[in-house]
N, CA, C and O atoms as a GROMACS GRO file, in nm:
protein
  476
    1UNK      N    1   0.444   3.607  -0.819
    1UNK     CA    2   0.407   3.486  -0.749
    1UNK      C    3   0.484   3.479  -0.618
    1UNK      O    4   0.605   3.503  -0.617
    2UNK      N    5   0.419   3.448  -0.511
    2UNK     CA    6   0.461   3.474  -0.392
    2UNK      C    7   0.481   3.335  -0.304
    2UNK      O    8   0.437   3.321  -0.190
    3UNK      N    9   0.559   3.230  -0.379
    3UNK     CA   10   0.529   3.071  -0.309
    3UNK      C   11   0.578   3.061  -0.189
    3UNK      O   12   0.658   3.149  -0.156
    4UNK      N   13   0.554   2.982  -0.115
    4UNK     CA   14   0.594   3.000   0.023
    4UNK      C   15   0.603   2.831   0.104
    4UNK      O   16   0.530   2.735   0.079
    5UNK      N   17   0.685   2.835   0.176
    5UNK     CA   18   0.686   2.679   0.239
    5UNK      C   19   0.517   2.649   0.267
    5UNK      O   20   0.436   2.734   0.304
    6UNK      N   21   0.484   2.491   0.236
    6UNK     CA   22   0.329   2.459   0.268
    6UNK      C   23   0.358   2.371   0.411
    6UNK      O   24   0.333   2.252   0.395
    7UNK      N   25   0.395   2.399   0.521
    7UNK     CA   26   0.352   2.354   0.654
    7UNK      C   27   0.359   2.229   0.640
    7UNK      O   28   0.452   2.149   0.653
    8UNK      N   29   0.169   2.210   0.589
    8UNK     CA   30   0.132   2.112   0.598
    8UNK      C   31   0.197   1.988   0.542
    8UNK      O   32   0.254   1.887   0.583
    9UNK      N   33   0.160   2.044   0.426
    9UNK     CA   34   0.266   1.942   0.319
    9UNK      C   35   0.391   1.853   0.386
    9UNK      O   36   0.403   1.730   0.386
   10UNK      N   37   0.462   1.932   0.432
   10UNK     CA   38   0.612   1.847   0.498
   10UNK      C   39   0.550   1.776   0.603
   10UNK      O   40   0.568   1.655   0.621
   11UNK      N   41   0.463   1.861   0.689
   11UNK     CA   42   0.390   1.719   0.788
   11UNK      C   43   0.368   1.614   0.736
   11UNK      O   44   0.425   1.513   0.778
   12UNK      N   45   0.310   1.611   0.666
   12UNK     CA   46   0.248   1.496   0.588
   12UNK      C   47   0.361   1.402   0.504
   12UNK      O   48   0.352   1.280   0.495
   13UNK      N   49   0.429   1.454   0.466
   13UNK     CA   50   0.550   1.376   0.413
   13UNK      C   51   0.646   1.320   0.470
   13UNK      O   52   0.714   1.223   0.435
   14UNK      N   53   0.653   1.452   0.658
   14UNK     CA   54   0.756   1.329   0.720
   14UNK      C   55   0.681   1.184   0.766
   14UNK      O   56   0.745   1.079   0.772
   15UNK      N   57   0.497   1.198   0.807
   15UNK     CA   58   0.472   1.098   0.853
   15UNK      C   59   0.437   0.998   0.772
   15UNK      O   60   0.419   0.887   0.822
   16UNK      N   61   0.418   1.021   0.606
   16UNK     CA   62   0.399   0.919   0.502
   16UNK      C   63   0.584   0.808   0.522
   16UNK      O   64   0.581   0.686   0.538
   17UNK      N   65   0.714   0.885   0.516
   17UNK     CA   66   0.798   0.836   0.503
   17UNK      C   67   0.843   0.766   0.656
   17UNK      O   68   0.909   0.662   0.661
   18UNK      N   69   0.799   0.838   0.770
   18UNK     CA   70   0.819   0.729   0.887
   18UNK      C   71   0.719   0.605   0.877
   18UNK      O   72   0.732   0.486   0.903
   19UNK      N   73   0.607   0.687   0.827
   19UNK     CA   74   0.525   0.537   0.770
   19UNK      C   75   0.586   0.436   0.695
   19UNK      O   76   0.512   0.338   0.687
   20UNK      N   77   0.711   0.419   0.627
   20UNK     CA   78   0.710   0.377   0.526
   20UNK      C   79   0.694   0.356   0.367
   20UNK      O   80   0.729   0.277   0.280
   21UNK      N   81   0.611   0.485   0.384
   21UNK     CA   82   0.523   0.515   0.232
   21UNK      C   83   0.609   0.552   0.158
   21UNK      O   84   0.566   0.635   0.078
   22UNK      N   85   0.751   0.519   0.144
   22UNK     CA   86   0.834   0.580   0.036
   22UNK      C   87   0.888   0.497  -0.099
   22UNK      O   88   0.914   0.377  -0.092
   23UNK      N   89   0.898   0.559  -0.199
   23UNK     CA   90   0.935   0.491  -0.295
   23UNK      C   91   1.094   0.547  -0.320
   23UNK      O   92   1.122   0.662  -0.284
   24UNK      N   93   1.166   0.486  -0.366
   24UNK     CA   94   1.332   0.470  -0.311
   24UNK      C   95   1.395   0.482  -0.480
   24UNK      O   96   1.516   0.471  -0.497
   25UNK      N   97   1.334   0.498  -0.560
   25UNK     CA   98   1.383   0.593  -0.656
   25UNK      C   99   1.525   0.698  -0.688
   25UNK      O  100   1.603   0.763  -0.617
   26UNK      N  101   1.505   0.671  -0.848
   26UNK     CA  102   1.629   0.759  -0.867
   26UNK      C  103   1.555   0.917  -0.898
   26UNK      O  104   1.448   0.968  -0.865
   27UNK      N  105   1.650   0.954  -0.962
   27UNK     CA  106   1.611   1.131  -0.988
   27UNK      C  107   1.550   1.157  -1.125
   27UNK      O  108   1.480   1.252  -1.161
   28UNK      N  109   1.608   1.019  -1.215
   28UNK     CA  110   1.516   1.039  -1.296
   28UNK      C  111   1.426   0.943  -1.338
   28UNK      O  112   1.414   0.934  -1.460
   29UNK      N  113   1.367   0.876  -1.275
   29UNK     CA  114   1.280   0.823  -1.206
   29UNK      C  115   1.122   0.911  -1.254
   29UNK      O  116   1.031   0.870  -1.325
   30UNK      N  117   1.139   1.065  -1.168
   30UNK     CA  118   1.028   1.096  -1.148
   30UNK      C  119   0.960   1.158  -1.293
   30UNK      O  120   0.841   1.131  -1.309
   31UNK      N  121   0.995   1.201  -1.350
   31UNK     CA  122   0.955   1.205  -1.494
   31UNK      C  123   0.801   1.099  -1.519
   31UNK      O  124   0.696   1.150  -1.558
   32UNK      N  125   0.812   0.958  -1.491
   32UNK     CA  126   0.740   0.884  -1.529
   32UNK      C  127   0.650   0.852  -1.382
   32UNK      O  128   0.531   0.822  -1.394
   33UNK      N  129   0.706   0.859  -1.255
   33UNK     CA  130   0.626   0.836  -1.160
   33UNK      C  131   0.590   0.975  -1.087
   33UNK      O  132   0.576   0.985  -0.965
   34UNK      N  133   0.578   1.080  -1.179
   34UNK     CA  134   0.477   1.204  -1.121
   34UNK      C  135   0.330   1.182  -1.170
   34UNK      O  136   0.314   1.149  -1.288
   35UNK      N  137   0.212   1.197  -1.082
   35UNK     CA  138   0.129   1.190  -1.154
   35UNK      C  139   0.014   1.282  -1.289
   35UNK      O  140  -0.032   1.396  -1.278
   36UNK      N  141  -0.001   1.205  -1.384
   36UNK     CA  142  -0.019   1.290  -1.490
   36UNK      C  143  -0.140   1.416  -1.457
   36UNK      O  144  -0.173   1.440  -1.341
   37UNK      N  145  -0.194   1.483  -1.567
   37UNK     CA  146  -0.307   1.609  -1.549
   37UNK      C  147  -0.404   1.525  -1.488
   37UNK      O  148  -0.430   1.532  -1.368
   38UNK      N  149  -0.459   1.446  -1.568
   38UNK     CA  150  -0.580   1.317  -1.544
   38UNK      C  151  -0.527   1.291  -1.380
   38UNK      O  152  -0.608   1.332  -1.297
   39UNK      N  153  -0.422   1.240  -1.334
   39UNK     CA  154  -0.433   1.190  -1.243
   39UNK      C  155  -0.483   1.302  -1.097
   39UNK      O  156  -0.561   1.282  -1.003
   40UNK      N  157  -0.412   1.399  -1.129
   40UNK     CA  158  -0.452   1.516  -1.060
   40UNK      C  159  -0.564   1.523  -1.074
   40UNK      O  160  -0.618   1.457  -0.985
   41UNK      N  161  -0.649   1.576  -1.150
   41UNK     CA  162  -0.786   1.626  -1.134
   41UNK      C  163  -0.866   1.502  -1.125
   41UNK      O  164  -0.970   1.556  -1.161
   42UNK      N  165  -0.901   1.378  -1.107
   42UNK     CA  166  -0.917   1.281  -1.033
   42UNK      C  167  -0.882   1.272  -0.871
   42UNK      O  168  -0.957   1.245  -0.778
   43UNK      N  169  -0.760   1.298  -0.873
   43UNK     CA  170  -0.754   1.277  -0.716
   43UNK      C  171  -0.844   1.404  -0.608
   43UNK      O  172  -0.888   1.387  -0.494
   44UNK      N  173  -0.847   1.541  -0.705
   44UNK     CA  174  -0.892   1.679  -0.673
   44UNK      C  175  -1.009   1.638  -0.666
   44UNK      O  176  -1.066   1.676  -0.564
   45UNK      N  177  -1.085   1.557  -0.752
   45UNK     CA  178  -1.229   1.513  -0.735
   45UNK      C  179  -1.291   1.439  -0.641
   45UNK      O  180  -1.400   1.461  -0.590
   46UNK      N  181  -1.208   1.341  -0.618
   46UNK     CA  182  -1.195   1.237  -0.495
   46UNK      C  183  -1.190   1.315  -0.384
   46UNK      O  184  -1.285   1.344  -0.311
   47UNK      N  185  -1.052   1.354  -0.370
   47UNK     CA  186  -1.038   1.445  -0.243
   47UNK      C  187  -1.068   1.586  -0.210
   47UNK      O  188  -1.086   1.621  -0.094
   48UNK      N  189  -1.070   1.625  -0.260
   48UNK     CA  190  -1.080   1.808  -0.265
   48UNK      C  191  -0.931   1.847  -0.257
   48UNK      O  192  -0.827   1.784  -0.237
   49UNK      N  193  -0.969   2.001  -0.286
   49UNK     CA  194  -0.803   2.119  -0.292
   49UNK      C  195  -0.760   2.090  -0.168
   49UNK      O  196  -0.639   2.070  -0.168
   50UNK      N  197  -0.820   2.077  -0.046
   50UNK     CA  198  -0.680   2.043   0.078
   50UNK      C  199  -0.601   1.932   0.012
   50UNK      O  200  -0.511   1.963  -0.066
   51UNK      N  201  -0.627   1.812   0.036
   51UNK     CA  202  -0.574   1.716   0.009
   51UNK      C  203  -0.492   1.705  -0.086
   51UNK      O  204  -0.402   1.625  -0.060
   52UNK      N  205  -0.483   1.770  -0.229
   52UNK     CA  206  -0.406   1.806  -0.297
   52UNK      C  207  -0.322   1.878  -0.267
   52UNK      O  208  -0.206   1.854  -0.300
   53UNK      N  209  -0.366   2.014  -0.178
   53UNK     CA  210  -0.256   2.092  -0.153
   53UNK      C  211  -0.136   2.015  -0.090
   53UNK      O  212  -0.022   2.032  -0.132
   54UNK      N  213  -0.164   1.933   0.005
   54UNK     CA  214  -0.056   1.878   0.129
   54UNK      C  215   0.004   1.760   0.032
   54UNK      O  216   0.025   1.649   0.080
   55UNK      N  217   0.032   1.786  -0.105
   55UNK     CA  218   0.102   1.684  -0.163
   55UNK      C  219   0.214   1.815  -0.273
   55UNK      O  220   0.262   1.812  -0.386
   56UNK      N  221   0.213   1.877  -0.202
   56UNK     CA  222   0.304   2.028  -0.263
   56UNK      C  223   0.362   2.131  -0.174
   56UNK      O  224   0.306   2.228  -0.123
   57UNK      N  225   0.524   2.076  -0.164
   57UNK     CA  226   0.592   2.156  -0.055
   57UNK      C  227   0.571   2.303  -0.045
   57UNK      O  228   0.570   2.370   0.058
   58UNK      N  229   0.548   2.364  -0.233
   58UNK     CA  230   0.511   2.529  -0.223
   58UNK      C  231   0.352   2.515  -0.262
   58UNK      O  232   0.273   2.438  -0.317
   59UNK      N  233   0.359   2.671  -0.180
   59UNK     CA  234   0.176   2.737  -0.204
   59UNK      C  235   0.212   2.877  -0.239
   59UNK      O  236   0.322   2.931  -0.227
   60UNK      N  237   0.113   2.922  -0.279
   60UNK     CA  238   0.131   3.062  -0.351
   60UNK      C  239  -0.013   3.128  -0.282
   60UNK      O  240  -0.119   3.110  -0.343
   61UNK      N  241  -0.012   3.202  -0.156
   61UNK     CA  242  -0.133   3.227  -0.112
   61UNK      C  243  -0.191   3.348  -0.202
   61UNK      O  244  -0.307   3.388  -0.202
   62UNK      N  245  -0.082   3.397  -0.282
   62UNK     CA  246  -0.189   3.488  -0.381
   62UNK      C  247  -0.265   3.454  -0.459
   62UNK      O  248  -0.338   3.537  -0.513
   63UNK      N  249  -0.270   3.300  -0.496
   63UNK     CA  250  -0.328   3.216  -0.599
   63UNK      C  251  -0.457   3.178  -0.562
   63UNK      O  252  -0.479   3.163  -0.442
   64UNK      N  253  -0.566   3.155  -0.659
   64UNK     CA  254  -0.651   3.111  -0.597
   64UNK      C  255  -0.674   2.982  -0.568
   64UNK      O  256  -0.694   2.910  -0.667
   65UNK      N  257  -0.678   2.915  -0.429
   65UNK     CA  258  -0.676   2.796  -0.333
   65UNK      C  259  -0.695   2.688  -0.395
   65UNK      O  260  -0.641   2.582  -0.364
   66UNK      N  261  -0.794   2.705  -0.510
   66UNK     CA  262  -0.879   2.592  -0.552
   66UNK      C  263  -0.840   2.608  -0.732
   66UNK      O  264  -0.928   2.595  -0.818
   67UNK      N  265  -0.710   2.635  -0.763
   67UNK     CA  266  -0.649   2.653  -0.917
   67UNK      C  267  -0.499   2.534  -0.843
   67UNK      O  268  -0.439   2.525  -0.736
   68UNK      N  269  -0.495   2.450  -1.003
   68UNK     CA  270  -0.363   2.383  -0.946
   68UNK      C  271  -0.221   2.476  -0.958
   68UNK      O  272  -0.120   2.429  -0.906
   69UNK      N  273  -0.214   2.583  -1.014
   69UNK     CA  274  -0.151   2.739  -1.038
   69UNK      C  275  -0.120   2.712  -0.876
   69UNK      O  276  -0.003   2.677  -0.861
   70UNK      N  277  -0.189   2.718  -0.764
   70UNK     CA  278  -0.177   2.776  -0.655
   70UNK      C  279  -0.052   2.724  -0.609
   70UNK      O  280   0.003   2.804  -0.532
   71UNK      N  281   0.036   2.579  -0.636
   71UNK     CA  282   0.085   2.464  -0.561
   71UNK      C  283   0.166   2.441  -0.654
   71UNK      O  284   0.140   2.457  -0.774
   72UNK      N  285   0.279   2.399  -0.606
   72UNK     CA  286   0.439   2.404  -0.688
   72UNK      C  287   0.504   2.277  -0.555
   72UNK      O  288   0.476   2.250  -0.438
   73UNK      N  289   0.613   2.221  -0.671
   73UNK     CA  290   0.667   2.134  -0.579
   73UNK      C  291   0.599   1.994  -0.499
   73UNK      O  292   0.601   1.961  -0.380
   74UNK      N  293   0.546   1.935  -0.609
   74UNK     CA  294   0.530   1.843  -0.596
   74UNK      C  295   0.590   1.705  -0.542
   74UNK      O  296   0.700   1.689  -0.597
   75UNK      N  297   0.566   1.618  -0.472
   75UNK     CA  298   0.689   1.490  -0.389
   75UNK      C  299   0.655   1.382  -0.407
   75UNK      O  300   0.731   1.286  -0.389
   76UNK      N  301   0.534   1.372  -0.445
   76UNK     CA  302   0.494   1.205  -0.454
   76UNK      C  303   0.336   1.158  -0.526
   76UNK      O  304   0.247   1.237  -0.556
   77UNK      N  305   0.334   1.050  -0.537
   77UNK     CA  306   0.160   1.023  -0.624
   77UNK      C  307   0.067   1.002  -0.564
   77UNK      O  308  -0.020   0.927  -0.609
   78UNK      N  309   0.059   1.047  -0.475
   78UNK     CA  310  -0.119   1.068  -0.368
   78UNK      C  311  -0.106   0.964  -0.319
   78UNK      O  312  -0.210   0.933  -0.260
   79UNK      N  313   0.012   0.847  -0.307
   79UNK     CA  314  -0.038   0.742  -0.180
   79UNK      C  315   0.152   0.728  -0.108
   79UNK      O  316   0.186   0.690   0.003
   80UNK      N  317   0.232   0.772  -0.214
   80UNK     CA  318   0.384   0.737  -0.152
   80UNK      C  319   0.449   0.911  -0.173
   80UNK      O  320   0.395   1.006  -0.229
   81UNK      N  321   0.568   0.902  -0.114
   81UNK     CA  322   0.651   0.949  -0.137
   81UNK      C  323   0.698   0.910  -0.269
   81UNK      O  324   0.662   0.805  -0.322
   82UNK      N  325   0.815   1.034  -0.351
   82UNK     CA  326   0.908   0.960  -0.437
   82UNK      C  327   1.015   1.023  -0.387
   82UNK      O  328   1.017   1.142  -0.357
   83UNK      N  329   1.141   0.914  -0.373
   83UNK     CA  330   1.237   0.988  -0.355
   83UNK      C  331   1.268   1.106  -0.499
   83UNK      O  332   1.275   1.229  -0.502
   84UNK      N  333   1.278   1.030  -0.578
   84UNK     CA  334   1.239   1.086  -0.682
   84UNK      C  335   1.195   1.220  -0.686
   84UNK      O  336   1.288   1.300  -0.688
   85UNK      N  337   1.061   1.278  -0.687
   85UNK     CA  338   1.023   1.380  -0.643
   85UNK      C  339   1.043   1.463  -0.542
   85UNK      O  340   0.963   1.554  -0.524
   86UNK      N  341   1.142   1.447  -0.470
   86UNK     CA  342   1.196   1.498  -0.342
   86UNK      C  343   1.322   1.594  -0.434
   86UNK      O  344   1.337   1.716  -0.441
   87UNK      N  345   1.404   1.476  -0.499
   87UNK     CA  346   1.495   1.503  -0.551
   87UNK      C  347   1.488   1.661  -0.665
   87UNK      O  348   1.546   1.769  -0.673
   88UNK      N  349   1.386   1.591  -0.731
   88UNK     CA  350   1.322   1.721  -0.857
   88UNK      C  351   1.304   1.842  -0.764
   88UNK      O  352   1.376   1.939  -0.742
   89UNK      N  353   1.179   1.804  -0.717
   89UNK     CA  354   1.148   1.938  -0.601
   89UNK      C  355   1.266   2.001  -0.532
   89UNK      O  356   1.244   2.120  -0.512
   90UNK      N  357   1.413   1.952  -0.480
   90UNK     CA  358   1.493   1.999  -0.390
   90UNK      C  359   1.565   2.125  -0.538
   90UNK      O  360   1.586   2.245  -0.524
   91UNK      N  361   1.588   2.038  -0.676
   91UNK     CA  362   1.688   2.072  -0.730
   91UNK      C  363   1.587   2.214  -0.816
   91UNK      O  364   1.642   2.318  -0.849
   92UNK      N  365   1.434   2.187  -0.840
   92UNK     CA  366   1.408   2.328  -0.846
   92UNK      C  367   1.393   2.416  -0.774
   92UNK      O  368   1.387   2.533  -0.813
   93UNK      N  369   1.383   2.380  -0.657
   93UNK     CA  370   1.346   2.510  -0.516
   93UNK      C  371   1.482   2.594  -0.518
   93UNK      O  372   1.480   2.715  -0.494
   94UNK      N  373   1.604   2.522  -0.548
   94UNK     CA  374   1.710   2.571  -0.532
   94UNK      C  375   1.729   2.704  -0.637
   94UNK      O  376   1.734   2.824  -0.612
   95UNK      N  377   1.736   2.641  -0.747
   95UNK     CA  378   1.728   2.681  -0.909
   95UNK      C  379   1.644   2.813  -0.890
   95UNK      O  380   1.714   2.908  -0.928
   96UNK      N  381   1.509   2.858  -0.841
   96UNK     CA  382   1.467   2.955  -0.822
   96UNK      C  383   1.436   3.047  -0.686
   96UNK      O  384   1.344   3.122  -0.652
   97UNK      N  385   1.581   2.997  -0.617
   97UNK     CA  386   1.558   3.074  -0.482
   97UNK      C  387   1.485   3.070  -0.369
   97UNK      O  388   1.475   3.158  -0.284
   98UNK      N  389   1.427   2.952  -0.372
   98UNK     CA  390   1.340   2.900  -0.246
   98UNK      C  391   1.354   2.865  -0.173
   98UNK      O  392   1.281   2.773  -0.134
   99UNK      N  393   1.480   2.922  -0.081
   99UNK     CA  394   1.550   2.861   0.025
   99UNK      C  395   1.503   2.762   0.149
   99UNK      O  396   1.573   2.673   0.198
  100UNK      N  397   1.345   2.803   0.197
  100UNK     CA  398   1.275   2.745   0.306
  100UNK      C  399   1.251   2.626   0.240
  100UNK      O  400   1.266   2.531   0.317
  101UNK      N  401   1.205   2.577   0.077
  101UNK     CA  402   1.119   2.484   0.037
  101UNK      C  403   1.249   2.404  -0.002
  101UNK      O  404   1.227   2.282   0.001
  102UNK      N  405   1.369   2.434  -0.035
  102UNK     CA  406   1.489   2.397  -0.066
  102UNK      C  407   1.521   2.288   0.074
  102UNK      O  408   1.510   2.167   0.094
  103UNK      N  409   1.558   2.390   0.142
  103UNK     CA  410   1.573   2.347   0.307
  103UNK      C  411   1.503   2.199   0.333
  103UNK      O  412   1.552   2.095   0.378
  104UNK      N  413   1.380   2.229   0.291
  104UNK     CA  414   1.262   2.102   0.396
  104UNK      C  415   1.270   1.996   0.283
  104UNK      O  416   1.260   1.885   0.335
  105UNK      N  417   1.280   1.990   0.183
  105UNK     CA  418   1.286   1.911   0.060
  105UNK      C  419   1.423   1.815   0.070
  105UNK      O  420   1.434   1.702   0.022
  106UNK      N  421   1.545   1.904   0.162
  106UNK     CA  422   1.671   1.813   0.184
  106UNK      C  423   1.645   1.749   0.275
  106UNK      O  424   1.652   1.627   0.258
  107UNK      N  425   1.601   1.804   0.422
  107UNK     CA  426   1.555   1.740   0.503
  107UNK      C  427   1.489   1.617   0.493
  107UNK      O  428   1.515   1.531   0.578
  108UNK      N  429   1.392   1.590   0.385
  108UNK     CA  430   1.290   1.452   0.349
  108UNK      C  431   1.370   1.408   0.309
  108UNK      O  432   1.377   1.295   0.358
  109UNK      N  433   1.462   1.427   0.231
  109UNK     CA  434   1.565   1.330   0.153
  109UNK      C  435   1.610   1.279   0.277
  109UNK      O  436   1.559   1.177   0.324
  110UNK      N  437   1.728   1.362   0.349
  110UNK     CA  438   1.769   1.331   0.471
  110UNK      C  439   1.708   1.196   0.536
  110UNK      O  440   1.768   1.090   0.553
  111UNK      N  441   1.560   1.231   0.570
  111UNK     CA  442   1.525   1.143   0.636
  111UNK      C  443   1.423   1.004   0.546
  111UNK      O  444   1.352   0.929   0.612
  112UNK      N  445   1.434   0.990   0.392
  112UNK     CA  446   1.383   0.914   0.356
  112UNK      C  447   1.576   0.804   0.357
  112UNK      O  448   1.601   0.690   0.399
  113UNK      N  449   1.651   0.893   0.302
  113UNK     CA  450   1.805   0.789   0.290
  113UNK      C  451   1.857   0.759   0.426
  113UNK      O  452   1.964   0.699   0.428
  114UNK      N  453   1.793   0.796   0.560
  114UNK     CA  454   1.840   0.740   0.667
  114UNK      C  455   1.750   0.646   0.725
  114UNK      O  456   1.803   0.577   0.812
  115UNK      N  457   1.641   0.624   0.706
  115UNK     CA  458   1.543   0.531   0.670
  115UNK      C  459   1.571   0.436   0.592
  115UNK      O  460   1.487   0.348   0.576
  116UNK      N  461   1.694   0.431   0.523
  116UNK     CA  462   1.649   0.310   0.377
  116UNK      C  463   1.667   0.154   0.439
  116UNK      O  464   1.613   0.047   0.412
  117UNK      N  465   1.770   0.194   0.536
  117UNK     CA  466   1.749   0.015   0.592
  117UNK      C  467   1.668  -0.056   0.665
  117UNK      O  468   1.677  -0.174   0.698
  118UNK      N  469   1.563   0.046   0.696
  118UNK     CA  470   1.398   0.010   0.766
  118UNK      C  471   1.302  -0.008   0.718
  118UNK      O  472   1.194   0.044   0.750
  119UNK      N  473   1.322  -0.087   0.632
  119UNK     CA  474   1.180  -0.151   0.563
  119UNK      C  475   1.123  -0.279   0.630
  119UNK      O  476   1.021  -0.332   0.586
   0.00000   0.00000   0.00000
């Protein structure tokens, strides 16, 4: 498996959290505010595989595009951030050597906890 930073994804997450769109969560937190199988393949239906993808810091371009297999590192429930999920995502990217997805995952933290007094 060949995962790789998703671009897009962090776009999208820095401008959900300058938006505001963040939920300010603990770490274990995300356990209960990731969204479930159901919720995924609902939102995949709604939106299509882009839109899913850019809610997953890793991609695996050997995967096929349109398998949820393809997308690792998940951050939030299709309308917020979680800090939460930032947190999970930072502490497995690390755990298996993903230095780029590690990297951008601190960064959101970074910039969701320097944000916290701008609501």
């Amino acid at each position: 498996m060949a995962t790789e930073l998703n671009k897009p994804a962090v776009e999208q997450a820095r401008s959900l959290i300058r938006d505001g769109k963040v939920v300010r969560d603990e770490r274990d937190d995300w356990s209960e505010a990731a969204p479930t199988a159901q919720q995924e393949n609902d939102f995949i239906e709604r939106e299509g595989w882009t839109a899913f993808s850019h809610w997953h810091l890793g991609v695996d371009r050997d995967a096929d595009p349109e398998t949820k297999q393809a997308y690792s590192f998940p951050y939030g429930d299709f309308t917020k951030v979680h800090r939460s999920g930032v947190i999970s995502a930072e502490s497995r990217a690390g755990q298996y050597d993903h230095d780029d997805i590690e990297d951008a995952l601190r960064k959101l933290l970074d910039l969701i906890d320097k944000d916290q007094g701008e609501d």
